[in-house]
C-alpha positions as CSV (number, residue, x, y, z in Angstrom):
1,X,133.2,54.9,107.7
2,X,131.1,57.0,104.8
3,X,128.1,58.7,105.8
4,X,125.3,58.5,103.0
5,X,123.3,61.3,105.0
6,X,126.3,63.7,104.1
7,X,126.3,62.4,100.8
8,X,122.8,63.2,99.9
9,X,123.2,66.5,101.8
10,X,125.7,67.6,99.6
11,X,123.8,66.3,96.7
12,X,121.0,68.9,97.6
13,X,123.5,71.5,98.0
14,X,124.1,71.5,94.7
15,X,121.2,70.1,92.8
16,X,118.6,72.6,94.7
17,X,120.3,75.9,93.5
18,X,120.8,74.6,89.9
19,X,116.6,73.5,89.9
20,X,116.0,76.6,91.2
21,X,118.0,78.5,88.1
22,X,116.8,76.0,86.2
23,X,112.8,77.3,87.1
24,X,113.5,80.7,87.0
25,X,115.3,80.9,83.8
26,X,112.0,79.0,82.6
27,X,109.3,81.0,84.3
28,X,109.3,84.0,80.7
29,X,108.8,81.0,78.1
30,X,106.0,79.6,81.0
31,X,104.9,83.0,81.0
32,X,104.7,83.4,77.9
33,X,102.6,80.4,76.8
34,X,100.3,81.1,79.5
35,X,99.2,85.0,77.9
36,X,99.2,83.5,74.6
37,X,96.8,80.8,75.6
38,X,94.8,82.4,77.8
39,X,94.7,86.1,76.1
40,X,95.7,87.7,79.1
41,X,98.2,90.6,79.9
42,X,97.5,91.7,76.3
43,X,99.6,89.3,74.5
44,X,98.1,90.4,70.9
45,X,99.5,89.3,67.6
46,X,102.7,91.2,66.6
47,X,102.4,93.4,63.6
48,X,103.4,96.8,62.7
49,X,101.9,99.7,60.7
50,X,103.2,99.1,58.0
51,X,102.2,95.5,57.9
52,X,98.8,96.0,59.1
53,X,98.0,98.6,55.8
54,X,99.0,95.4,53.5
55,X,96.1,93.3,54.7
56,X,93.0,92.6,52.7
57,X,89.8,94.1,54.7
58,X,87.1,91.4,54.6
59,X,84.0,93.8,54.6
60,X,81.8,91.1,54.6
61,X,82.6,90.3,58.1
62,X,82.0,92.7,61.0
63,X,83.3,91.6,64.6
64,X,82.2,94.1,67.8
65,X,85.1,94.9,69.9
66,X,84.2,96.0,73.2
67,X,86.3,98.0,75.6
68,X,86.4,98.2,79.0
69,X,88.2,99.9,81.7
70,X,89.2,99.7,85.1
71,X,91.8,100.7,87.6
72,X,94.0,98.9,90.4
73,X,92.9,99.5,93.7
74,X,94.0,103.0,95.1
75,X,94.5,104.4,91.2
76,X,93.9,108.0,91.8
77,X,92.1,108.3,87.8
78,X,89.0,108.5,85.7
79,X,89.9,106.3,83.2
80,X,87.0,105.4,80.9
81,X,87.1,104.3,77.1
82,X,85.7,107.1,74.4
83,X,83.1,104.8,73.0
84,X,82.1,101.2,74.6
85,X,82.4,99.2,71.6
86,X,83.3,99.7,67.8
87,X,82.3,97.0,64.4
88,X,85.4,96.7,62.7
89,X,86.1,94.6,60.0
90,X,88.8,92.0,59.7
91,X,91.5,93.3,57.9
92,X,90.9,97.3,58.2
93,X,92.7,99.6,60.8
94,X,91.2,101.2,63.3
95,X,91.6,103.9,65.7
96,X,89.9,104.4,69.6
97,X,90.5,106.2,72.7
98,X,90.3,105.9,76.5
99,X,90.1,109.0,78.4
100,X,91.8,109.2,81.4
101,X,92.3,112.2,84.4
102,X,94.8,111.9,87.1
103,X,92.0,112.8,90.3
104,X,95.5,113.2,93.0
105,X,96.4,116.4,93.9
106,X,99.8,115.6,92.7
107,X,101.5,114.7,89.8
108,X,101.8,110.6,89.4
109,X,102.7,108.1,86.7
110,X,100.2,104.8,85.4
111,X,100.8,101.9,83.2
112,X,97.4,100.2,81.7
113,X,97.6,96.3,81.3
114,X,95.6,94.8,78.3
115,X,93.9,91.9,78.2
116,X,92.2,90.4,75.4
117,X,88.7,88.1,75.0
118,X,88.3,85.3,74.0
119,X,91.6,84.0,74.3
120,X,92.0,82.2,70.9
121,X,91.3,86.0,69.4
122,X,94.3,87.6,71.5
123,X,96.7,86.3,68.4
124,X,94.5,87.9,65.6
125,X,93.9,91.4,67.5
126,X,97.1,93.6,66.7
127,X,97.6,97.0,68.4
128,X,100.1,98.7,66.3
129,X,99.9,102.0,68.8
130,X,98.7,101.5,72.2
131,X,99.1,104.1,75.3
132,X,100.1,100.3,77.3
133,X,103.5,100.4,75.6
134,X,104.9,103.1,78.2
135,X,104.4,104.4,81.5
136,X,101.7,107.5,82.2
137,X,102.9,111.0,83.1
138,X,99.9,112.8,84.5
139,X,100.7,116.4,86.0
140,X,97.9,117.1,89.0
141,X,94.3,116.9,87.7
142,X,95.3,116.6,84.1
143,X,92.8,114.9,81.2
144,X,94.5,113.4,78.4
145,X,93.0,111.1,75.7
146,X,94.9,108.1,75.3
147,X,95.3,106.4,71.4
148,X,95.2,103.1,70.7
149,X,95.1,101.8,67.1
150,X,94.4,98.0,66.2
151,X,93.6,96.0,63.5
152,X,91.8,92.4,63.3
153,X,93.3,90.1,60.8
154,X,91.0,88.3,58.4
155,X,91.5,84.6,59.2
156,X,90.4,85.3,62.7
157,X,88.3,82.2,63.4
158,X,84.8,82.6,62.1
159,X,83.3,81.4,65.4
160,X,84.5,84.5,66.6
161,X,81.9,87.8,66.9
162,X,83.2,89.9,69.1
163,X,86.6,90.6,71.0
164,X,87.0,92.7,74.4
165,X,90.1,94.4,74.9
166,X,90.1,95.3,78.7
167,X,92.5,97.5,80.4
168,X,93.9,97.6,83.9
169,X,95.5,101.2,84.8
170,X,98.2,101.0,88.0
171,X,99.7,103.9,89.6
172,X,103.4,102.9,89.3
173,X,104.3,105.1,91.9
174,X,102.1,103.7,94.7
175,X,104.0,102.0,97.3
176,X,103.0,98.3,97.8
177,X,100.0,97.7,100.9
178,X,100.7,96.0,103.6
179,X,98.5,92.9,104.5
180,X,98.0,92.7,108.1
181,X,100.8,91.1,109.3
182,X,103.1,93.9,107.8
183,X,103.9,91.8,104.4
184,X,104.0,93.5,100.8
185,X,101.0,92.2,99.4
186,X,100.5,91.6,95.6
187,X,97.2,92.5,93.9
């Protein structure tokens, strides 16, 4: 006599693991669509240098970019932009700073995470140098300005005035908190 309750168990066996590979190999494309349509994690345009000095500068537009920073909870920094906002033109490279100072007694290592505003900007705003490419090494107490050089292309939408780029600054080395019932938690 067949059993169709071992049949289908079986079934699962096999069909659950291979859904399961199936969604993780899919989770970077997901990923991926999800920055570039909603501007987060800093998913810019991708251009380089020597690119961005070929571009036309359309001087007859000016677009504000505004920057803003803030840190993770428990980030022992000061971590502040140079300037809070810039008028760049479309098309013209640009160069601003963030400032930051490692406040721990010790040495530690950061990462800043960009994000960029409005979303349908993020694939028009191109950093060609940015201090989120690599990790932080901060000795105790040290100050360090932090480049970051960008460029707006000219057929950005016209709607478009003004573009945040806002920065997130982790301390790498931080072990994960504990929620109350003794779980990693995720912030």
């Amino acid at each position: 006599m067949k059993n169709p309750g071992r049949r289908k168990n079986i079934l699962a066996l096999f069909l659950i693991p291979a859904l399961m590979f199936g969604f993780g190999y899919l989770m970077v494309p997901i990923y991926n669509v999800f920055c570039d349509w909603t501007g987060l994690n800093g998913k810019t345009g991708e251009m380089s240098a020597s690119e961005a000095v070929l571009l036309k500068a359309d001087t007859s537009r000016s677009i504000r970019v505004e920057f803003t920073a803030s840190l993770n909870d428990g980030t022992p920094l000061d971590f502040t932009p140079s300037a809070p906002s810039m008028n760049a033109h479309p098309g013209r490279t640009y160069r601003a700073t963030y400032t930051a100072r490692n406040l721990k007694g010790e040495a530690m290592t950061g990462q800043a995470v960009p994000s960029v505003s409005p979303a349908k900007a993020a694939g028009f705003f191109n950093k060609t140098e940015c201090f989120c490419f690599t990790r932080q090494e901060f000795a105790a107490g040290e100050q360090r300005e932090l480049p970051l050089v960008f460029v707006i292309e000219p057929d950005l939408p016209p709607d478009i005035d003004t573009i945040t780029l806002a920065y997130t600054f982790f301390d790498v080395d931080a072990p994960p908190e504990k929620s109350a019932d003794g779980h990693a938690s995720a912030h």
